[in-house]
N, C-alpha and C positions, 0 to 999 in steps of 0.2 A: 182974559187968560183962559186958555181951552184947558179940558181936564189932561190931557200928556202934560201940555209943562207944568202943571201943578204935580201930575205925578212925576217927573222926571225931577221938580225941585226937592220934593220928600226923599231924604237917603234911604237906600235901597234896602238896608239894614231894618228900618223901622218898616217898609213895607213889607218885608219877607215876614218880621215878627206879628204885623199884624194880620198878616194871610193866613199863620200859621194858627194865630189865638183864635180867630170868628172858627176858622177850621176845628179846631179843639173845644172849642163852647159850642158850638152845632154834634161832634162824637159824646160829648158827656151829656147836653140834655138826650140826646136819642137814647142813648142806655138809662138815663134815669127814667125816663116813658118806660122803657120795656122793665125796668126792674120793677116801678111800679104797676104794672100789667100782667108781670109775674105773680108781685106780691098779693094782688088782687085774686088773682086765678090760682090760688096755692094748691086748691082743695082737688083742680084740675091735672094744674102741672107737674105736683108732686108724685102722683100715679101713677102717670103716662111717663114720669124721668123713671118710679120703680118697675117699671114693667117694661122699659128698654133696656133696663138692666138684667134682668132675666130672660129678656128675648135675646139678649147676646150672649149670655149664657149660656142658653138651650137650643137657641138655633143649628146650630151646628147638630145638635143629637137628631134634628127631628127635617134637617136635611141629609142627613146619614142615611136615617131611615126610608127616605124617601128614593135617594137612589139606588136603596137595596130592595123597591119595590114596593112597598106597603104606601097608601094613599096619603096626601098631604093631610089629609084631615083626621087618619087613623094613627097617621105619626106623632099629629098636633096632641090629640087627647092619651097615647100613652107618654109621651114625654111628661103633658101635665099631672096623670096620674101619679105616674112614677114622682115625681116631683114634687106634688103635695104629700106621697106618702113618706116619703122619705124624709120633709120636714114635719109632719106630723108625728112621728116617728123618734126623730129627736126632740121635740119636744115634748113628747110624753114620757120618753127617756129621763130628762132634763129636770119636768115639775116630778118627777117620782124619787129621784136623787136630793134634792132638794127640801122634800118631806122627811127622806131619813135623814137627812143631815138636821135638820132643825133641833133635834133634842140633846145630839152632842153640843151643836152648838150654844143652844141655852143655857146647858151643864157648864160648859167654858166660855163664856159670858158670866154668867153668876162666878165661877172661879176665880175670873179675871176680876169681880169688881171688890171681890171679898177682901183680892189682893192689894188693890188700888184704897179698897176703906180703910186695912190694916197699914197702910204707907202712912195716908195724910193721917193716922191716930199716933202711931210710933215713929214717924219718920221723922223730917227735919221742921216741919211744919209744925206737927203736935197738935193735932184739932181735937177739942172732945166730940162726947156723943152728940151734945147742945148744938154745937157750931156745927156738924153734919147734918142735925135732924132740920137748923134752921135752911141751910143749902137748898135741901130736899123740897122744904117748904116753898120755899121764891120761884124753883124750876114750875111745883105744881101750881103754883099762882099765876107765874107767865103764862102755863098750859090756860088757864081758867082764861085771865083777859085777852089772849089769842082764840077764844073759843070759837067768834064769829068767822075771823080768818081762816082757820083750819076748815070749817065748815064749807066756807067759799069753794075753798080749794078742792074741798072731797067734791063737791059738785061738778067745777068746773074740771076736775078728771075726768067725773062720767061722763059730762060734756066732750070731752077728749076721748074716750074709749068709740063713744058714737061716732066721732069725725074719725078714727081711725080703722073702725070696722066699716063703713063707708069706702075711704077709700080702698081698702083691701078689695073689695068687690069688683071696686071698680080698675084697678091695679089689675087683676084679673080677667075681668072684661077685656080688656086693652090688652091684655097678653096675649089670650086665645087669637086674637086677629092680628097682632104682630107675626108670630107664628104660623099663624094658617094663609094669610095672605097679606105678610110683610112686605117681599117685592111688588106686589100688586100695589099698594099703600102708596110705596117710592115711587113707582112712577108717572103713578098721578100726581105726585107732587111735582117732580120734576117737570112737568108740564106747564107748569106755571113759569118755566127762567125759558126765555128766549131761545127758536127755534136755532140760530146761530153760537151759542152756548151752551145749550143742553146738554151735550155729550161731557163737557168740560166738567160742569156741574155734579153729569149723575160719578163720573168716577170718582170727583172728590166726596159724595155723600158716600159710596161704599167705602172710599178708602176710611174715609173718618168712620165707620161702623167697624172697619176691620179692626183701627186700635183699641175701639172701643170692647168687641171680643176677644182681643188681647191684654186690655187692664183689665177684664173682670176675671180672665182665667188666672191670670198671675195674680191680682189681689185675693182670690179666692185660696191659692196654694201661700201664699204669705201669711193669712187668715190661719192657716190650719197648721204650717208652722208654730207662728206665735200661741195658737194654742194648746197647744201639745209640749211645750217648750215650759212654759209656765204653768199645765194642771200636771207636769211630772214635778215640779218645784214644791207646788203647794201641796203633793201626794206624799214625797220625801220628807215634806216638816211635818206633815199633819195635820195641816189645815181641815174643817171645816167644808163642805161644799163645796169640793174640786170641781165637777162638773159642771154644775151653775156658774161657778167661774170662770172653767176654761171656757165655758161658751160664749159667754159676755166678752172675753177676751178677744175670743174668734170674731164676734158681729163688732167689736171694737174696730177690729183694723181693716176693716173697709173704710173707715176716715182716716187719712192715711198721716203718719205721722202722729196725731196727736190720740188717737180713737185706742192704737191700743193702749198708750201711756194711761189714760182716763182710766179706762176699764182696769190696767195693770194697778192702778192706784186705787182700787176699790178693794182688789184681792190684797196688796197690804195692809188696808185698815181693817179687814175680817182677820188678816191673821193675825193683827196688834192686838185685837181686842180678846179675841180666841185663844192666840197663843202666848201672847207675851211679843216683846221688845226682841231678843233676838230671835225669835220664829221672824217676826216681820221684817227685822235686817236681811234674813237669809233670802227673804220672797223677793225682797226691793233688790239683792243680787242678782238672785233670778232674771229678775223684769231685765234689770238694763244688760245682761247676758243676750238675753234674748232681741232687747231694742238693737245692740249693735249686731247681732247675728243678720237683723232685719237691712241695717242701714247699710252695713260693707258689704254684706256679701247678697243678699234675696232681691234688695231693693235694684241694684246694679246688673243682676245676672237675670232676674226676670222684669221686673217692670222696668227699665232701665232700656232693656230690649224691644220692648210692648211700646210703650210710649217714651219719646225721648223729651219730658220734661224738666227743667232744671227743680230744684230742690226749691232756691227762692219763689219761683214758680207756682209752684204746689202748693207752699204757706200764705202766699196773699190769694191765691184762691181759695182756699178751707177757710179762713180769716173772712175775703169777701163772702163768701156762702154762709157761714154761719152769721155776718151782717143782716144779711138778707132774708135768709130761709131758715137759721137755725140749725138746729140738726139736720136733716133733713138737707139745707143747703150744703153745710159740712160734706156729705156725701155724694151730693148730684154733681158738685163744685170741680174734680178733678178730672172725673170722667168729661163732663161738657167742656174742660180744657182741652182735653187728650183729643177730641172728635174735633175741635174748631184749629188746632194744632195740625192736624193731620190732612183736614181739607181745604184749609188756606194755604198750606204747602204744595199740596196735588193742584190748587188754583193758581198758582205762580209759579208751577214747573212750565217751561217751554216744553218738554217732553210729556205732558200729559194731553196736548192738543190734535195728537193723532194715534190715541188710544183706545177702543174700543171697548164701550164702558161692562161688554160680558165678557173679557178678558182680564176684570179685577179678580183676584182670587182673595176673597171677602176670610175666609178660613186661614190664609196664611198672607196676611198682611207686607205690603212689599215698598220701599223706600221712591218717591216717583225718580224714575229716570230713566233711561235707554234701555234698560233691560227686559220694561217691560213691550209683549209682543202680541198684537192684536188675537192671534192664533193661539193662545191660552187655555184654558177650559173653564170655565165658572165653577168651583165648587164648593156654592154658598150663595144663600139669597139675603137678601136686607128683609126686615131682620130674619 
């Protein structure tokens, strides 16, 4: 019996589902290799995803500059200056706020606990001194036989501090050459996909870079909403270390969805413990004021615009990222949706196959379709 009539006896049904499974067990091992090829290369990849982030960023400022005349490489160096000064800046803002805050805080910390020992003495509880002093004793005892733990751990921070000032360097590195000769970069990459595709290609990598400088502007303006939203919250009650907090707030929600909740969730346990129960009701109003301020109207009006990802979307990718990479993945997670969203669309428009890939305009990111017209003007490089 030849192999057609056997295939022709197999219902077509069971052929189709088996085309379809080898299909789907050959796309899930290929991503499990690259996830663990990522996982392997963390130390790499995680740099080079933060310094794309920043090259989307700033690109835009230091091709501004560029076409107002000043040299690619005199633009590259004050963008970065400006740029490290300005987060250096804040953050010496930040640890300086956070010194003064430390002794009210301590003052209402001690208040709070005085409050909390006078409850469980006279409350419903009724604890003596006995039953308190022994409490005391079992936490210092855990503290004792976790001794080696804790120990581990301080270490294995500084072991962490190193791998992070490391990467910094090198986050750096890679920025200065994203910047200075990002389209030079591109198109030696694009050299690699077939001389019959290339074109097709490079306009889906700029388009997926254009979204990609459109989520980090709009995350960045969402960012600074939710924190301004929430250090006027925790100013009005009288929280403790506004500052400190609204910034954490801010570097929160660049994980989007869950990053500011986290971070909003730290600024009410500082005001539980600082201020009392209802200081902290009044913050945790705040917070979800501001989350739905985020989710109806900022999430919809700018990122919404920037990238058109669904909601379900976003959460099994922060979920897959932090699987994967952690924090870290948490945040590379959206944006590398946003960019593979954008350039597999530009790759299965019929209208992007006779598009001229310096007719993308990388700065004002555009939908593919008829409208766009080879006689465009480039204004913006990769990165």
């Amino acid at each position: 019996m030849s192999d057609s009539e056997i295939s022709n006896r197999v219902p077509r049904l069971l052929r189709v589902s088996a085309a379809l499974s080898w299909r789907f067990v050959a796309v899930v091992a290929a991503l499990y290799v690259v996830a663990q090829v990522v996982g392997y290369l963390t130390t790499i990849v995680i740099p080079a995803g933060v310094a794309l982030l920043l090259a989307a960023l700033l690109s835009p400022a230091v091709a501004q500059l560029n076409r107002l005349g000043v040299p690619r490489g005199l633009a590259t160096g004050l963008v970065l200056i400006g740029g490290l000064g300005v987060v250096g800046g804040v953050l010496t803002f930040v640890i300086t706020e956070f010194s003064k805050g430390l002794p009210d805080l301590n003052t209402q910390v001690s208040h709070s606990l005085d409050t909390v020992q006078n409850w469980l003495k006279h409350g419903p509880l009724k604890l003596s001194d006995v039953q308190l002093q022994q409490y005391v004793d079992k936490i210092v005892e855990t503290v004792k036989e976790n001794q080696a733990e804790i120990t581990s751990g301080a270490l294995t921070t500084a072991a962490t501090v190193g791998e992070l000032l490391t990467g910094f360097l090198l986050a750096l590195f890679t920025l200065i050459f994203f910047l200075h000769d990002g389209d030079g970069i591109w198109r030696f990459i694009v050299r690699i996909v077939p001389r019959d595709v290339r074109d097709r290609a490079d306009v889906a990598g700029r388009r997926g870079f254009a979204s990609l400088v459109s989520y980090v502007r709009a995350t960045a303006a969402v960012a600074v909403v939710d924190a301004v939203g929430v250090g006027i919250g925790l100013w009005a009650v009288g929280v403790p270390l506004v500052v400190p907090l609204a910034a954490l707030v801010f570097l929160g929600a660049f994980i989007p969805i869950i990053g500011a909740v986290l971070t909003g969730a730290v600024a009410v346990l500082i005001a539980l413990v600082a201020n009392g129960p209802v200081a902290a009701l009044v913050v945790l109003g705040v917070l979800i004021g501001v989350m739905q301020l985020e989710s109806h109207v900022l999430q919809p009006l700018l990122l919404g615009r920037a990238v058109k990802l669904h909601p379900l979307a976003v959460v099994i990718a922060i979920t897959a990222g932090l699987v994967v990479g952690g924090i870290a993945g948490a945040l590379l997670s959206v944006p590398l949706l946003a960019v593979l969203n954008s350039g597999i669309r530009s790759l299965l428009s019929d209208s992007d196959r006779t598009v001229d890939p310096r007719a993308v305009d990388v700065d004002k990111p555009q939908e593919s379709g008829p409208a766009d017209h080879a006689g465009q003007r480039v204004d913006d490089e990769i990165p």
